[in-house]
N, CA and C atoms as a LAMMPS dump frame, in Angstrom:
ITEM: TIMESTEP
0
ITEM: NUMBER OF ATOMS
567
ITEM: BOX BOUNDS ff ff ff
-5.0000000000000000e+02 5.0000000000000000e+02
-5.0000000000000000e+02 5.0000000000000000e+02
-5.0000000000000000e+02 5.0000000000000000e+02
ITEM: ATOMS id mol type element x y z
1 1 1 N -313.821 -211.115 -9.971
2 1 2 C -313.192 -209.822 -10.177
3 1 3 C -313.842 -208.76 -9.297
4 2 1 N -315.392 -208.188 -9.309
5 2 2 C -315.976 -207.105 -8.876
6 2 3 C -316.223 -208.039 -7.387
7 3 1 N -315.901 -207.55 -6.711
8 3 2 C -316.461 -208.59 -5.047
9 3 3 C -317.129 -207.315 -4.115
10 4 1 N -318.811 -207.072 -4.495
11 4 2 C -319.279 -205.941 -3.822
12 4 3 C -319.144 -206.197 -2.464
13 5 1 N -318.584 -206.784 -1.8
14 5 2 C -318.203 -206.441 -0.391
15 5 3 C -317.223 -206.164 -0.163
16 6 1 N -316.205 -206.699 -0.955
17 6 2 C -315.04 -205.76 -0.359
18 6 3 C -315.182 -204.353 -1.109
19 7 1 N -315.928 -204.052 -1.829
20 7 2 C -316.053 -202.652 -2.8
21 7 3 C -317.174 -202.031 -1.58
22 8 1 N -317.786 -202.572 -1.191
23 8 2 C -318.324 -201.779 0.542
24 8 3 C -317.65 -201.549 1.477
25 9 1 N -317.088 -202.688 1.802
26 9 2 C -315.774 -202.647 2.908
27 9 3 C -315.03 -201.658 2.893
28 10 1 N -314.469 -201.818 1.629
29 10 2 C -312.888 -200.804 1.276
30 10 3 C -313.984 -199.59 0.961
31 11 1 N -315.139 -198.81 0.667
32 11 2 C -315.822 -197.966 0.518
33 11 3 C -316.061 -197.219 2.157
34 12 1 N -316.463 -198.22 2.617
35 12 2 C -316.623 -197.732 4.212
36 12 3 C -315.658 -197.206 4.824
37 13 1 N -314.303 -197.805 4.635
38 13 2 C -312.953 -197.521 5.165
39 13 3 C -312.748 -195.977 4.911
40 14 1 N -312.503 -195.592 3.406
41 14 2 C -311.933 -194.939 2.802
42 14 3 C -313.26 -193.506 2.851
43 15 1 N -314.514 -194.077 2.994
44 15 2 C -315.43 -192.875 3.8
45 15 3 C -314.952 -192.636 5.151
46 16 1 N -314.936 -193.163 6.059
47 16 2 C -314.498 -192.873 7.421
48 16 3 C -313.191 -192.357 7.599
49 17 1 N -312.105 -192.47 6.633
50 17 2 C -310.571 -191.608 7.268
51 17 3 C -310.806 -190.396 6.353
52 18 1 N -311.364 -190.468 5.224
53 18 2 C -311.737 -188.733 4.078
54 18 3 C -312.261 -187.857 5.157
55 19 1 N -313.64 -189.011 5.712
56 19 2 C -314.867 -188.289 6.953
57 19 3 C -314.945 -186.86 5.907
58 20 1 N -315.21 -186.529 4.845
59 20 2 C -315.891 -185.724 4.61
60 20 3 C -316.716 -184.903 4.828
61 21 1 N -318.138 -185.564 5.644
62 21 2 C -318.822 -185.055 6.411
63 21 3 C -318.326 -184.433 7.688
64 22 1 N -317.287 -185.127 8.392
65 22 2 C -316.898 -184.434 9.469
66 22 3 C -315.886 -183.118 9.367
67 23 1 N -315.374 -182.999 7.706
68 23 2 C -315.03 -181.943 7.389
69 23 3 C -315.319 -180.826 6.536
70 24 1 N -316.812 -180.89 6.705
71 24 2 C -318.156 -180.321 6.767
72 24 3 C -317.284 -178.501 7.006
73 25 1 N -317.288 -178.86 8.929
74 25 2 C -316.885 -177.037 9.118
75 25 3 C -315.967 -176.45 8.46
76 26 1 N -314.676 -177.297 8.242
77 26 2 C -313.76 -176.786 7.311
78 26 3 C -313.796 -176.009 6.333
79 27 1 N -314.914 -177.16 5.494
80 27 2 C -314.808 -176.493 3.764
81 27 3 C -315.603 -175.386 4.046
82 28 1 N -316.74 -175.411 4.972
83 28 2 C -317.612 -173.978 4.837
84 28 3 C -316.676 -172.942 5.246
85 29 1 N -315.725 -173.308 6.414
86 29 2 C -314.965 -172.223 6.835
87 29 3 C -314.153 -171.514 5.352
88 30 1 N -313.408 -172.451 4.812
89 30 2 C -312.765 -172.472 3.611
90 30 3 C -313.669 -171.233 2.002
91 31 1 N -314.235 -172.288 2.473
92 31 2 C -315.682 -171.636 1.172
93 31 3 C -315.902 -170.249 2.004
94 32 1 N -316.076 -169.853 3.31
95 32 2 C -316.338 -168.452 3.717
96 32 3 C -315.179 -167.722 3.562
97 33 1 N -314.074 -167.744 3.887
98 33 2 C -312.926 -167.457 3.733
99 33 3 C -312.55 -166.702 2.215
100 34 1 N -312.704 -167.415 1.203
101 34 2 C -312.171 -166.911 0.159
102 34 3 C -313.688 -167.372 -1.23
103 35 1 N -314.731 -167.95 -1.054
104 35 2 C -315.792 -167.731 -1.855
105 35 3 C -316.185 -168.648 -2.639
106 36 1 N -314.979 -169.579 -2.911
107 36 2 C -315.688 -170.503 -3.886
108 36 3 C -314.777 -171.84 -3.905
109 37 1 N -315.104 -172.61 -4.225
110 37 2 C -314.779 -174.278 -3.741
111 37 3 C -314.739 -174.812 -5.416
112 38 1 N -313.537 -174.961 -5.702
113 38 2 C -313.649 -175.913 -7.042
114 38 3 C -313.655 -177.1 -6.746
115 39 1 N -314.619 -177.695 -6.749
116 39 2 C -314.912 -179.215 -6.795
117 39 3 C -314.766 -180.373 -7.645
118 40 1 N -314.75 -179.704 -8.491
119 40 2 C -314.082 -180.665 -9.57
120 40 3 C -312.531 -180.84 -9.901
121 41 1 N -312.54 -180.074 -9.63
122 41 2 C -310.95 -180.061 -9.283
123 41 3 C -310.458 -180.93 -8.254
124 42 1 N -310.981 -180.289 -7.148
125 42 2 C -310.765 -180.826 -6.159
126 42 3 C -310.807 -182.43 -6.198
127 43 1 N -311.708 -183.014 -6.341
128 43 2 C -312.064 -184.249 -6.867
129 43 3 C -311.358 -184.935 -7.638
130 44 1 N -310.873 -184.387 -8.493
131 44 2 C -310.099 -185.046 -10
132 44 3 C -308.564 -184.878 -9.671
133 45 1 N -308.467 -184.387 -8.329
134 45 2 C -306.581 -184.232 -8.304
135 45 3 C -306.864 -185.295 -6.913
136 46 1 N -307.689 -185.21 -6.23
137 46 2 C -307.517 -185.988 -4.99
138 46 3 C -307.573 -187.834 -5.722
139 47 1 N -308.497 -187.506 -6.67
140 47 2 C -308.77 -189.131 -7.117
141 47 3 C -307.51 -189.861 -7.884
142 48 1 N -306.953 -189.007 -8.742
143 48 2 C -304.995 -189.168 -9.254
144 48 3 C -304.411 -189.319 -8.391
145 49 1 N -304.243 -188.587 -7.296
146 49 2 C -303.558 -188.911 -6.094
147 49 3 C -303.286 -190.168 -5.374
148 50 1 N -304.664 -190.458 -5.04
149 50 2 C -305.251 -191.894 -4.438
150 50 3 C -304.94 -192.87 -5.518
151 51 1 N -305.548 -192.738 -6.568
152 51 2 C -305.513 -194.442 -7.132
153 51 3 C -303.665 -194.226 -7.991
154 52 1 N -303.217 -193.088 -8.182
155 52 2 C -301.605 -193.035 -8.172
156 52 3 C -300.748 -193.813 -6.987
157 53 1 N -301.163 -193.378 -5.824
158 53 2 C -300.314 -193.872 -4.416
159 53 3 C -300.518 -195.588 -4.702
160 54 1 N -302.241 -195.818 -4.738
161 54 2 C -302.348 -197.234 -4.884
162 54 3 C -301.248 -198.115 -5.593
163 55 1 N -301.019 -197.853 -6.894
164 55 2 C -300.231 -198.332 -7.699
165 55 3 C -298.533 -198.341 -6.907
166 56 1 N -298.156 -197.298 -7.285
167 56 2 C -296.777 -196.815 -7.094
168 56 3 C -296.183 -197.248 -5.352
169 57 1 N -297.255 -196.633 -4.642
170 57 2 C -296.856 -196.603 -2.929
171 57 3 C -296.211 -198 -2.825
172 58 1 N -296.834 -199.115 -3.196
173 58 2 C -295.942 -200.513 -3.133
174 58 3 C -294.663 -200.557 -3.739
175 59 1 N -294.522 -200.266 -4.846
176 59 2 C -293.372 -200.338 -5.285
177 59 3 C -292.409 -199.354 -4.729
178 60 1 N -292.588 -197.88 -3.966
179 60 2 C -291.862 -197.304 -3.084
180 60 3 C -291.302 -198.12 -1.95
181 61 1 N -292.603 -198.528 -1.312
182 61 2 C -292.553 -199.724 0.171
183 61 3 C -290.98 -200.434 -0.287
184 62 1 N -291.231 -200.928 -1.404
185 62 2 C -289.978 -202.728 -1.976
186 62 3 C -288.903 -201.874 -1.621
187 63 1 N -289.111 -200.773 -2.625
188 63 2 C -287.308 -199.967 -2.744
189 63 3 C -286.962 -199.904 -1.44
190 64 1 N -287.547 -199.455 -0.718
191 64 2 C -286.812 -198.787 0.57
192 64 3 C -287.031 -200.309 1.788
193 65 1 N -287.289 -201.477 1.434
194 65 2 C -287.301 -202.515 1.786
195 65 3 C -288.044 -202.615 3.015
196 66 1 N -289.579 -201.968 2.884
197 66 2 C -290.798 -202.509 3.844
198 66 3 C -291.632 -203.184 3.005
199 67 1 N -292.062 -204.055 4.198
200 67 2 C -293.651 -205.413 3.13
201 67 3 C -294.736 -204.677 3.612
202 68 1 N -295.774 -205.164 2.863
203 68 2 C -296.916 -204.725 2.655
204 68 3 C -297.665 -204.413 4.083
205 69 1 N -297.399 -205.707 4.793
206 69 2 C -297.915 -206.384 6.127
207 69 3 C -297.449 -205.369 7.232
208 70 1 N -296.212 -204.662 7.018
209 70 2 C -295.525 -203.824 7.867
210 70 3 C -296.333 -202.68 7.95
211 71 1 N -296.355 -202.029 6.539
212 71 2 C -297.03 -200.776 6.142
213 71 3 C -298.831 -201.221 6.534
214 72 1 N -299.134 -202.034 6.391
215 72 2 C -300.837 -202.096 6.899
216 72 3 C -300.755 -201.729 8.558
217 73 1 N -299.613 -202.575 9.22
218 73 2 C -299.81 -202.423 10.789
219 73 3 C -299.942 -200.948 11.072
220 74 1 N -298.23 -200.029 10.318
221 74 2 C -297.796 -199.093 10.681
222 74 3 C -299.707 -198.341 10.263
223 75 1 N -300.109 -198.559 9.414
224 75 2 C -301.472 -197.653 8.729
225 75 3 C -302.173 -197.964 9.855
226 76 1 N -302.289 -199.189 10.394
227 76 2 C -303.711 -198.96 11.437
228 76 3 C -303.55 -198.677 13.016
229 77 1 N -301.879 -198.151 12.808
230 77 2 C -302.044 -197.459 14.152
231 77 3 C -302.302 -196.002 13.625
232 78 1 N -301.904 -195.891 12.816
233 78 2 C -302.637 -194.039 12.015
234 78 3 C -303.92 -193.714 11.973
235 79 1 N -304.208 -194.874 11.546
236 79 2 C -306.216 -195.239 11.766
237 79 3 C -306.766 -195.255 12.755
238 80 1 N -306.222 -195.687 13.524
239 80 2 C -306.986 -196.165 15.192
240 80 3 C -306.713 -194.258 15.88
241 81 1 N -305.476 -194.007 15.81
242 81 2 C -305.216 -192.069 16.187
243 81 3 C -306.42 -191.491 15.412
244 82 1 N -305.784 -191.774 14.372
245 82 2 C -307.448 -190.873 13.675
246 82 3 C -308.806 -190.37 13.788
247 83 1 N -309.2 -192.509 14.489
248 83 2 C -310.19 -192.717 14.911
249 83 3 C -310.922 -191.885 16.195
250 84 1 N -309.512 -192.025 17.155
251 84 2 C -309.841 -191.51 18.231
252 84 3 C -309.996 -190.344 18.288
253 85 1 N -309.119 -189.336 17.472
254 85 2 C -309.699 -187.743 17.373
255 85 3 C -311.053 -187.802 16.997
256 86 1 N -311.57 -188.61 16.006
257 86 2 C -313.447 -188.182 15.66
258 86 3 C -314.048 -188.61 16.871
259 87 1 N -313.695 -189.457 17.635
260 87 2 C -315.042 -190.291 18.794
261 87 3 C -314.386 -189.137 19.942
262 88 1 N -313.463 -189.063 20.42
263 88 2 C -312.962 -187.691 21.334
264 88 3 C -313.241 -186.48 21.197
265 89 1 N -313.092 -185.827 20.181
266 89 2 C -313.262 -184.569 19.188
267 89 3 C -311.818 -183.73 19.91
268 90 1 N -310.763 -184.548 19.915
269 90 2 C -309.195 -183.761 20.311
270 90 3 C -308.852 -183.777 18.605
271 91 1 N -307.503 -183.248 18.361
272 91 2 C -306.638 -182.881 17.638
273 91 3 C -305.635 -182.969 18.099
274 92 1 N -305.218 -184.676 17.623
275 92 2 C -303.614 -185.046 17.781
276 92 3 C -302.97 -184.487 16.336
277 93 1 N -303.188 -184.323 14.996
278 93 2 C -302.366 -183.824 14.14
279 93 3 C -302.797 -182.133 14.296
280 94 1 N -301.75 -181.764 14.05
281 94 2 C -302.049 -180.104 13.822
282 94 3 C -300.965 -180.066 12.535
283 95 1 N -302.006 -178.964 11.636
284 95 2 C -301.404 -178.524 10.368
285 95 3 C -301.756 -177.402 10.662
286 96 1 N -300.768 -176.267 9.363
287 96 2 C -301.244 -174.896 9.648
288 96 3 C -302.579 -174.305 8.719
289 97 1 N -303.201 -173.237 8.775
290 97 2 C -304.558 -173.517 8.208
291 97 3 C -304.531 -172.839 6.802
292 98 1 N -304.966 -173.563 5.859
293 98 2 C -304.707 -172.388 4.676
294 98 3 C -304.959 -171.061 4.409
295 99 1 N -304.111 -170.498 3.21
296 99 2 C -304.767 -169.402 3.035
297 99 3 C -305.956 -169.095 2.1
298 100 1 N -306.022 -170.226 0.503
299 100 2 C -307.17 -170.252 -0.147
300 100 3 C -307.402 -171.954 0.102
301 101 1 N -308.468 -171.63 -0.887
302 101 2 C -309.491 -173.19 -0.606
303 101 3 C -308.962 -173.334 -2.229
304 102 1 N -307.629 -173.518 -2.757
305 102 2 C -307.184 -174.339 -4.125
306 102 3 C -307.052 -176.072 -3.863
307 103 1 N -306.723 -176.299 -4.592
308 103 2 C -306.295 -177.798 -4.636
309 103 3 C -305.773 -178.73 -3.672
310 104 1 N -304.671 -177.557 -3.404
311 104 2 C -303.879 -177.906 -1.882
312 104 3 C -304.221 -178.393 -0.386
313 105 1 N -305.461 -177.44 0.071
314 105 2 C -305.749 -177.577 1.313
315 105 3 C -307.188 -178.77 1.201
316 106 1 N -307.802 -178.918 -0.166
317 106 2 C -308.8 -179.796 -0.189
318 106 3 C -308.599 -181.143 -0.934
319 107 1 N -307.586 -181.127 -2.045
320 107 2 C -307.689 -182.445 -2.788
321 107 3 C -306.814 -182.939 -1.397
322 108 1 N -305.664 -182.347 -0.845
323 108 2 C -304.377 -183 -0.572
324 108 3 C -304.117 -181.559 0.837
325 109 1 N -304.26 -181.994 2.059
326 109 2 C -304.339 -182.651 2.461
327 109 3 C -305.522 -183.747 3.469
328 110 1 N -306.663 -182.718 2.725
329 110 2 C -308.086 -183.105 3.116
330 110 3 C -308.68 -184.441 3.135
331 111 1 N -308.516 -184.509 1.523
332 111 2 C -308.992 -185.847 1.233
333 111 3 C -308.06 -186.776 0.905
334 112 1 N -307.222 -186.346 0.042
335 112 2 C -305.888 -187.536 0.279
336 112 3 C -305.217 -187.309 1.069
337 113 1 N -305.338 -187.157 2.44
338 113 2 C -304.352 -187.152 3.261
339 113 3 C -303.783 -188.017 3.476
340 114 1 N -302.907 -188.193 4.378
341 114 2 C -301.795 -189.219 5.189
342 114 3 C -302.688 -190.507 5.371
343 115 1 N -303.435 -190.062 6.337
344 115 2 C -304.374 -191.173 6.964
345 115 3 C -305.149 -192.184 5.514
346 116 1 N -305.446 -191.637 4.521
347 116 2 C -306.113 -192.052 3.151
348 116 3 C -305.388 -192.803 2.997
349 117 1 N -304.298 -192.51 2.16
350 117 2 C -302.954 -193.077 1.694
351 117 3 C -302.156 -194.123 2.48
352 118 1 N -302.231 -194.197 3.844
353 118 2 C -302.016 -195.077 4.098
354 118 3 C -303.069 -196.32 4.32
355 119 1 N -303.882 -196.149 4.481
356 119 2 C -305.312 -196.555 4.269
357 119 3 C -305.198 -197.573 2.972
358 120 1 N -305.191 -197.113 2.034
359 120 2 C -305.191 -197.399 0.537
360 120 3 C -304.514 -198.647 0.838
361 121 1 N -302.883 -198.386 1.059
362 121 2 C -301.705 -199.395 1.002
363 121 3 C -302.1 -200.57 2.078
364 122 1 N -303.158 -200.345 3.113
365 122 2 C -303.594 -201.336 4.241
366 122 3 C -304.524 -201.987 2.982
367 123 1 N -305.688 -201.584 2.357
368 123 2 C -306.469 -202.28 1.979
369 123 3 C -305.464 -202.935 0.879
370 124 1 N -304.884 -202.309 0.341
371 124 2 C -304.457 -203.346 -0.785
372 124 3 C -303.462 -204.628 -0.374
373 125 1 N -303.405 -204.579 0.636
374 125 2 C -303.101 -205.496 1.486
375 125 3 C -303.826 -207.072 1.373
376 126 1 N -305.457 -206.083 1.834
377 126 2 C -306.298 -207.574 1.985
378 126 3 C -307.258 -207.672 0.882
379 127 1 N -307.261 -206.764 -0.082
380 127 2 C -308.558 -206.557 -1.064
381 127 3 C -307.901 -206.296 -2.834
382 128 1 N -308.858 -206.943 -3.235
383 128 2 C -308.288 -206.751 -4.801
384 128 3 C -308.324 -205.631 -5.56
385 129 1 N -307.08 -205.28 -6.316
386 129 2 C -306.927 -203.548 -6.642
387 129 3 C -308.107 -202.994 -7.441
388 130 1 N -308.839 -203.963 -8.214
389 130 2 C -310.012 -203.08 -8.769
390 130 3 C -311.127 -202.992 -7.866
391 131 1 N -311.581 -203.741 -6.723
392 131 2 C -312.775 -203.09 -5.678
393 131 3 C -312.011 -201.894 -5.208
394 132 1 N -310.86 -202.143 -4.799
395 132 2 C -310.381 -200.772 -4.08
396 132 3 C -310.54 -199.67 -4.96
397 133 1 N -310.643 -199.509 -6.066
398 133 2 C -310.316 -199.093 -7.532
399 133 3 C -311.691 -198.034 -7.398
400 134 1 N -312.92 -198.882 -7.273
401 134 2 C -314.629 -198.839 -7.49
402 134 3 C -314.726 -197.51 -6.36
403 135 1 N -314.132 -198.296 -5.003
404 135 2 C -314.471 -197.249 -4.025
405 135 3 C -313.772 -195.984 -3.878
406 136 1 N -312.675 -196.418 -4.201
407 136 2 C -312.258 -194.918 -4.587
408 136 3 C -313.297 -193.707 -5.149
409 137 1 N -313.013 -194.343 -6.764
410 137 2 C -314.38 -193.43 -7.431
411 137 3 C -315.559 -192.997 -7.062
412 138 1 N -316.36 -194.353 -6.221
413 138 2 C -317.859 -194.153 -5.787
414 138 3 C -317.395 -193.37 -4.319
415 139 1 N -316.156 -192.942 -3.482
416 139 2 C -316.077 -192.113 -2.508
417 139 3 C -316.29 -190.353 -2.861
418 140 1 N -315.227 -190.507 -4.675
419 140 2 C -314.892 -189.163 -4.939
420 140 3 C -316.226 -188.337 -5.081
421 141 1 N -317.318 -189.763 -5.803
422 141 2 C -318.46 -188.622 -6.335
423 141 3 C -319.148 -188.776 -4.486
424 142 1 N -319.105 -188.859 -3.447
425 142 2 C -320.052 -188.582 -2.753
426 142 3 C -319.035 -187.356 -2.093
427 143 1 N -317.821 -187.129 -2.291
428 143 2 C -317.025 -186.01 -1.979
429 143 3 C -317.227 -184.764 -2.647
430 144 1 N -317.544 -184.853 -3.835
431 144 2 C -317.579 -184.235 -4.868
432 144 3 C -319.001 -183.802 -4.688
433 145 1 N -320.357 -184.262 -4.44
434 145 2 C -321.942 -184.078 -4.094
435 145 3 C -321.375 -183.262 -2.414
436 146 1 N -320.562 -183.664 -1.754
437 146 2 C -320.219 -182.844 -0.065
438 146 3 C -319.986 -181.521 -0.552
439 147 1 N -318.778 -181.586 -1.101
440 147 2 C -318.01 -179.992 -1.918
441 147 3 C -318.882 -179.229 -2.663
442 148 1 N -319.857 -179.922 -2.834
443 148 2 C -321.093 -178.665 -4.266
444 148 3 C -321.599 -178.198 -3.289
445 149 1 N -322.167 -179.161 -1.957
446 149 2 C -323.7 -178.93 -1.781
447 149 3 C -323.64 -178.285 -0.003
448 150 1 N -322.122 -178.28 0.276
449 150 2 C -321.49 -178.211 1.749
450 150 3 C -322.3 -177.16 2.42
451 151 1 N -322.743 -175.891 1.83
452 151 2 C -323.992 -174.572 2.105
453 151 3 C -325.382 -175.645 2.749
454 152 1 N -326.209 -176.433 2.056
455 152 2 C -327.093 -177.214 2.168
456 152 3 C -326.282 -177.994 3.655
457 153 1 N -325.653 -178.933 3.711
458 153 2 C -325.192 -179.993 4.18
459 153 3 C -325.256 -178.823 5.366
460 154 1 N -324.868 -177.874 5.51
461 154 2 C -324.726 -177.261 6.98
462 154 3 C -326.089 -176.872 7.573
463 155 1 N -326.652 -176.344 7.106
464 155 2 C -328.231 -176.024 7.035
465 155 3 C -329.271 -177.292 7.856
466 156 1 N -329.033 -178.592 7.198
467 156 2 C -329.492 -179.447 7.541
468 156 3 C -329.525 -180.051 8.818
469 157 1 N -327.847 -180.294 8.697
470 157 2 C -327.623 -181.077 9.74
471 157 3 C -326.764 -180.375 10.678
472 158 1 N -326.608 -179.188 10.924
473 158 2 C -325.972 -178.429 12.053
474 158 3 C -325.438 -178.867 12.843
475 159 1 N -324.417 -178.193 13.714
476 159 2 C -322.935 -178.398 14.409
477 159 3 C -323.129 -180.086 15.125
478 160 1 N -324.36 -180.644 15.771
479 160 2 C -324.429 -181.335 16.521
480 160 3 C -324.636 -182.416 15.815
481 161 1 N -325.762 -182.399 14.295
482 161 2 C -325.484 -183.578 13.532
483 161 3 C -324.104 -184.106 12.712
484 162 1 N -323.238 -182.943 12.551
485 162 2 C -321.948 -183.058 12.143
486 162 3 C -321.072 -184.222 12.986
487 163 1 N -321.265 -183.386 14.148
488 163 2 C -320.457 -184.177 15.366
489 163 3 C -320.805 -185.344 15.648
490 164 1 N -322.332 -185.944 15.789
491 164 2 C -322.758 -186.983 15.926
492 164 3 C -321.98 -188.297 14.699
493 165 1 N -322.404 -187.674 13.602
494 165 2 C -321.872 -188.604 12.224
495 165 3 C -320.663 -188.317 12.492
496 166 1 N -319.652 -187.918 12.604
497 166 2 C -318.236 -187.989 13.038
498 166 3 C -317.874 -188.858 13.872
499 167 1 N -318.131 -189.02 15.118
500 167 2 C -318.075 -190.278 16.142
501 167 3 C -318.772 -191.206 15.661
502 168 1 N -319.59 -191.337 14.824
503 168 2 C -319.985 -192.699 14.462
504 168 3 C -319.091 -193.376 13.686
505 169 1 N -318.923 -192.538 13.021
506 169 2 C -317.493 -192.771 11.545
507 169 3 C -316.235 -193.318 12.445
508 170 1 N -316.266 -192.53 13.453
509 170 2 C -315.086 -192.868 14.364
510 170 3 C -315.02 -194.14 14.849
511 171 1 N -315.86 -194.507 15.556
512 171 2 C -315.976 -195.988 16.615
513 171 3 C -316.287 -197.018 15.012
514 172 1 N -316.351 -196.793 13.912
515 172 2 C -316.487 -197.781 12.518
516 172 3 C -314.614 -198.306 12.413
517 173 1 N -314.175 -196.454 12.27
518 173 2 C -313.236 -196.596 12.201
519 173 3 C -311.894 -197.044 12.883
520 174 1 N -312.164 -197.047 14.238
521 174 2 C -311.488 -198.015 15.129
522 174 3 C -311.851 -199.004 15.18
523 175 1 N -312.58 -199.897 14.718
524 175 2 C -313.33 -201.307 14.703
525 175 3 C -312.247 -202.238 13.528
526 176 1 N -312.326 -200.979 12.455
527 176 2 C -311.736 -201.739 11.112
528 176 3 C -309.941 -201.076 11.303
529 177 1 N -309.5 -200.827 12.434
530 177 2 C -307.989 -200.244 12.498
531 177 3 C -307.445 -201.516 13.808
532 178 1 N -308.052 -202.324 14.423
533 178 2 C -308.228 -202.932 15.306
534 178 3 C -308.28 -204.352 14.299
535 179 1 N -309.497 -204.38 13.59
536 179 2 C -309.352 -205.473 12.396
537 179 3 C -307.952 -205.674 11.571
538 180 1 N -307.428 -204.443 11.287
539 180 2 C -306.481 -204.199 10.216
540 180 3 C -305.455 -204.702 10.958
541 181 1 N -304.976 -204.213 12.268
542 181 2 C -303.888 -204.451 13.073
543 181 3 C -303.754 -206.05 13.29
544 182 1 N -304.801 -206.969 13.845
545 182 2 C -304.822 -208.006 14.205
546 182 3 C -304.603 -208.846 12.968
547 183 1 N -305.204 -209.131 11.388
548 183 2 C -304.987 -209.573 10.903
549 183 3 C -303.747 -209.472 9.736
550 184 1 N -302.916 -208.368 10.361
551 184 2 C -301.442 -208.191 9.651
552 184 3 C -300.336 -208.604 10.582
553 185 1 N -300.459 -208.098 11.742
554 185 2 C -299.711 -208.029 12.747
555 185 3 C -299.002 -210.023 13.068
556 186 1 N -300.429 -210.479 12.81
557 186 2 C -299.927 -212.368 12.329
558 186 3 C -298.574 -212.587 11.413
559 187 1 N -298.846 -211.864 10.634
560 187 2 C -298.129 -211.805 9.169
561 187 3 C -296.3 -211.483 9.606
562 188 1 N -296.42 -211.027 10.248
563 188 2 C -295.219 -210.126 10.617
564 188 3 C -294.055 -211.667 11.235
565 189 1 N -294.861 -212.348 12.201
566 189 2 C -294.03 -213.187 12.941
567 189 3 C -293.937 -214.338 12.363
């Protein structure tokens, strides 16, 4: 049942497309902007979100008649873009920027974003729904320790350690979007 490697695996994944840390400047920008960061909130709507999509997103996939295998490929070319904005430091998605730091701009589309969510539906692909389940949770609370402590976290590790852990996250994350692609992409033919 508990298989701590894929509960690392799918942990690693689902750290590297959140990249939390790499959205470090954000929340401070966010948190400067308007003063205060509900984190628990934040946390507790992004984590419904995620392990909601988990469940449901498949049974959307059936209705509208895509397989699993389709939706993992289509996810790890989202992953691999992703990837390449952190190891590049470009901006292929553009959104517009909020006006407060509520629920909106941090549970969704921060941390559950696009890239997450499809993420999710790739791992549940190759991994069993309760590790995916574990990492979820054990992601929210190190999201949730980012969002308290994001004042500290900047202090520490300033603009260049940000950036550094971002491209690292990045070249992880094209490694396992490259993995994802090759061992679905079989599936297909």
């Amino acid at each position: 049942m508990f298989d701590f490697k894929e509960i690392f695996t799918a942990g690693m994944v689902l750290f590297a497309v959140i990249d939390i840390i790499g959205s470090t400047p954000i929340i401070i920008g966010l948190r400067q902007k308007v003063g205060h960061i509900q984190s628990e909130k934040a946390s507790l709507v992004a984590m419904i979100i995620m392990i909601g999509f988990l469940f449901v997103g498949e049974e959307i996939l059936n209705l509208i008649g895509i397989d699993v295998n389709s939706f993992a490929v289509a996810g790890s070319i989202v992953i691999f873009f992703l990837a390449l904005e952190m190891i590049l430091g470009i901006q292929l998605y553009k959104e517009e920027s909020p006006e407060t730091a509520s629920i909106v701009p941090i549970a969704f589309p921060l941390i559950a974003g696009a890239g997450t969510l499809t993420s999710l539906l790739a791992l549940r692909a190759e991994f069993d729904v309760v590790n995916i389940i574990v990492a979820i949770v054990a992601n929210l609370v190190v999201v949730y320790v980012v969002l308290k402590s994001s004042h500290r976290i900047e202090k520490i590790l300033g603009n260049s350690g940000i950036s550094v852990i971002r491209k690292v996250f990045g070249i992880i994350l094209l490694a396992i979007a490259v993995k994802l692609f090759a061992s679905n992409v079989q599936e297909l033919f």
